[in-house]
N, C-alpha and C positions, 0 to 999 in steps of 0.2 A: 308415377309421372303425373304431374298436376294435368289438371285438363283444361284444352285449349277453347274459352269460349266465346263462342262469336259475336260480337257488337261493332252494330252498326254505328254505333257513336264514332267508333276509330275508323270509320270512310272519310278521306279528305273530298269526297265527290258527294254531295248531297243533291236527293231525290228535289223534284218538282214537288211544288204543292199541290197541283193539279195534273189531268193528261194533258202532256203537251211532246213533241216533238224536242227531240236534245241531239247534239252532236257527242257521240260516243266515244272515244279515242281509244287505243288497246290500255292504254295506261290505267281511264276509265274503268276502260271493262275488270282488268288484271286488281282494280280497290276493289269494286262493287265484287268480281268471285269470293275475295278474299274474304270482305269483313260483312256480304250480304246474304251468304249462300245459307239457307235454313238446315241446320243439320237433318233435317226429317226430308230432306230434296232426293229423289232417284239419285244414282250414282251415275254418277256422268259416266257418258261414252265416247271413248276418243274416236269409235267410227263415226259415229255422229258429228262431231264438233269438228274434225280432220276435212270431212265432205264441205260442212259449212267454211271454214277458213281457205279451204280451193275454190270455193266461188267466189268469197269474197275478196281474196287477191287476184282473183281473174277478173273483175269486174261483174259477175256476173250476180253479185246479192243485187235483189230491188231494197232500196232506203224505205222508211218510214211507212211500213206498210201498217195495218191496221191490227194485224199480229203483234202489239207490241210486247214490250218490257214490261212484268206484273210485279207489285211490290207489295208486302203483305205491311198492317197497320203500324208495325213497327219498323218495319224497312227492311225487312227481309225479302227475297226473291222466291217468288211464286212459281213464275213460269222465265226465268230467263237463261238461265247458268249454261248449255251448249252455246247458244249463240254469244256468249259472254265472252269462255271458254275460246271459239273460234277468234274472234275479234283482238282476243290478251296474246293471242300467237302469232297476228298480223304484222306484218311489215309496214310502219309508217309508209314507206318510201310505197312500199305498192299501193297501197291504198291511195297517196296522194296522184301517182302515176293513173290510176285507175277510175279513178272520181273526184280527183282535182285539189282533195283535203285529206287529210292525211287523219280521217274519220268517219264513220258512218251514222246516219240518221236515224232515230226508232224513235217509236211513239213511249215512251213512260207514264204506264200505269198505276200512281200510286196510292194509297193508304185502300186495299182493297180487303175485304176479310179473308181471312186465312184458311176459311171455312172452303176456298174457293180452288185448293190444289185438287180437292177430286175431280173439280171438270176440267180444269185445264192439264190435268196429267192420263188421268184414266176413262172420264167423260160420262161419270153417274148419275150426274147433277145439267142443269139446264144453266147460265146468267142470264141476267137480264137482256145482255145482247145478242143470244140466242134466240130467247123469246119475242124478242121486238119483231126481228125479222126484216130490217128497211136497210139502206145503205147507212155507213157511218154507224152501224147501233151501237157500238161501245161510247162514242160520243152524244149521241141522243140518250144513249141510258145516263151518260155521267150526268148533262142537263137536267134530265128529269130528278136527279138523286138532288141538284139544286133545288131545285124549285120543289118538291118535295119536304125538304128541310126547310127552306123557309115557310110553309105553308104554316110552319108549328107555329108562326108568331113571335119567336127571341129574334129581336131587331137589334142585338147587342152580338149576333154571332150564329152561329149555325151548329149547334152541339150535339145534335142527333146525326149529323150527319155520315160518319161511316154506320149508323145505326140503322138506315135505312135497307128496307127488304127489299128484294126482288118482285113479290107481288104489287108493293109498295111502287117500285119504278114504274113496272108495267100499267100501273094505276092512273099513275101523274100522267106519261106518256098516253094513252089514251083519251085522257081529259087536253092536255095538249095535243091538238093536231101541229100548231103553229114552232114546236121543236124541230120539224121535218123541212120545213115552208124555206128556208135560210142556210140548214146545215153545210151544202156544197159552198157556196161562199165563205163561212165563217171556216171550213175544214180549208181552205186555201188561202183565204188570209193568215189563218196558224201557221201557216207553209215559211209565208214572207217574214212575217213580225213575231213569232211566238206567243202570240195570246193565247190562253190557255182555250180550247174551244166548249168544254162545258158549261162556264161561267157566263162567256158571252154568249154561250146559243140559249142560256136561261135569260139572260138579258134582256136579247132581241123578242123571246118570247112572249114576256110581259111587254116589251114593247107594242109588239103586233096587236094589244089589246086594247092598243090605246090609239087619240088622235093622230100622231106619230108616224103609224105603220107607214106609211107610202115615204118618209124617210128617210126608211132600213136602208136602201138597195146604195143609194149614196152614202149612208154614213160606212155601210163595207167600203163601195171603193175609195174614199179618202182614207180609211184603216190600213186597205189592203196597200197602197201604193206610195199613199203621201206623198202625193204631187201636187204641185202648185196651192200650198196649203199654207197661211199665213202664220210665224212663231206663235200665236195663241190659239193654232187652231187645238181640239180638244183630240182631234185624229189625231194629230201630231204629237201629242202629251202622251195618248196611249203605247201609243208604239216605241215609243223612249223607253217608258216605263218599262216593257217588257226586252228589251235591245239585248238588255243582259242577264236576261234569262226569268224564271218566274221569283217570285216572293220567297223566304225563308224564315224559318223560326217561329214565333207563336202570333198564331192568329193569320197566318201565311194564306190558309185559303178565304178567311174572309176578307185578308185584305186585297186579294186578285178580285175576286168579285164585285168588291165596294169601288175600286178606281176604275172596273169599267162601267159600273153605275153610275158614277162621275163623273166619264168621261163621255158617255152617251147625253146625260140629262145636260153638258153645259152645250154640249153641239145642237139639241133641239130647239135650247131656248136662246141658241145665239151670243152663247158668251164664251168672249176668249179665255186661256186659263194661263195663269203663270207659273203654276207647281200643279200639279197632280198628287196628291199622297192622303194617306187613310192614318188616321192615328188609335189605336187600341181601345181610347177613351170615346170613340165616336160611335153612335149607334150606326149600324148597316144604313147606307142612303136606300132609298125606296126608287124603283124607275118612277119616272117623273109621269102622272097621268095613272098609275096602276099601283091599288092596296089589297095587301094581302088579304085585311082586316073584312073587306068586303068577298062577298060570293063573287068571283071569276065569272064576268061573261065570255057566253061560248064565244068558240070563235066564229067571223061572219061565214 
């Protein structure tokens, strides 16, 4: 009998570019088992995954907690297949009865190293969001794995970047205080608009270093709400951009990164925008006031 092997290529549900929150559906879940599950994964437990899908038709899962969906560099599933599992057995109809949509919320984890099933299966190993130790640290670590990767200097792209250690994060993040200064805002604007929140807490970061900082806290709430906000406002571009969902295909994470470089540096210098977009040919824009090229002043 030939053997059955598994590619993620034949998911009609593709992964985020970055971490960001996704609405799940069983159908979802029932592709990503299917064509995501690593053959080297634990053997699933129908005690397990049975418990999880009685909460979740009872209403009783919490959405998008910080536990999310892991996805290894190739799109495989690291840490997720029970709760997959529970959710592929769901009943639309209870789920919508139960939470309104006839789906549930998780954070998506993806292009993470594969190196990383011992600690999220058996627990041998430390991640970086262990060792940080702050709220949010799976998302202050993804930040720092930005900013990190840009420090290399390719303004054409970011190519080291699943490349990046764990010491390595711990590093960046240390040298940045200013990852931590923002995260609860930028993690709740993710909530509303799906911006991916590593990209923009590297952002805001480099921002903070600049004239800019005192800014930040508005340019979140026109992010977060987009109220009363003129067709050119640059908030307003951002959040279109992500409406339906993050980026795909090559060059998918610089170019989430680069439109919110974009869209930050046209709202500080007060320009309205008529399109938003990044094209392959364009080097990474720089936040506007802060070069890599230069030594980092601390922060005040």
């Amino acid at each position: 009998m030939e053997k059955n092997e598994l590619t993620p290529a034949g998911s009609r549900f593709p992964l985020p570019s970055e971490p960001a929150i996704l609405a799940v559906t069983p159908e979802m879940a029932s592709d990503w088992l299917s064509y995501r599950n690593h053959p080297k994964n634990r053997p699933l437990s129908k005690a397990v995954s049975g418990r999880y899908q009685a909460d979740m038709e009872a209403g009783r899962w919490t959405e998008a907690t910080p536990e999310g969906l892991i996805f290894d560099t190739d799109g495989y599933g690291v840490s997720f297949q029970h709760r997959m599992k529970a959710l592929a057995n769901c009943s639309p109809e209870a789920l919508a009865e139960a939470y309104g949509n006839p789906f549930l919320r998780f954070w998506i984890f993806p292009n993470e190293p594969r190196e990383i099933f011992d600690v999220v299966d058996q627990g041998f190993k430390r991640t970086a969001a262990h060792v940080l130790g702050v709220k949010y640290a799976g998302h202050v670590g993804a930040a720092a794995r930005h900013l990190a990767a840009l420090a290399d200097g390719d303004r054409w792209g970011m190519p080291r970047f699943p490349k990046i250690t764990t010491p390595e994060i711990v590093r960046t993040f240390e040298a940045w205080p200013e990852l931590t200064w923002y995260i609860k805002d930028i993690h709740a604007t993710a909530l509303d608009t799906g911006i991916p929140i590593g990209p923009h807490a590297a952002v805001l970061a480099q921002a903070a270093r600049t004239a800019h900082r005192d800014r930040i806290p508005e340019w979140l709430k026109q992010v977060k709400t987009g109220a009363n906000l003129g067709a050119g406002a640059p908030a307003l571009h951002l959040r279109k951009k992500f409406h339906s969902g993050l980026p795909t295909g090559k060059g998918k994470r610089d170019l989430a990164y680069a439109v919110i470089v974009k869209a930050w540096n046209a709202y500080v210098r007060g320009t309205d925008m008529t399109v938003l977009r990044h094209m392959t040919t364009e080097e990474l824009p720089k936040v506007v006031g802060f070069d890599f090229s230069q030594k980092a002043e601390e922060a005040a």
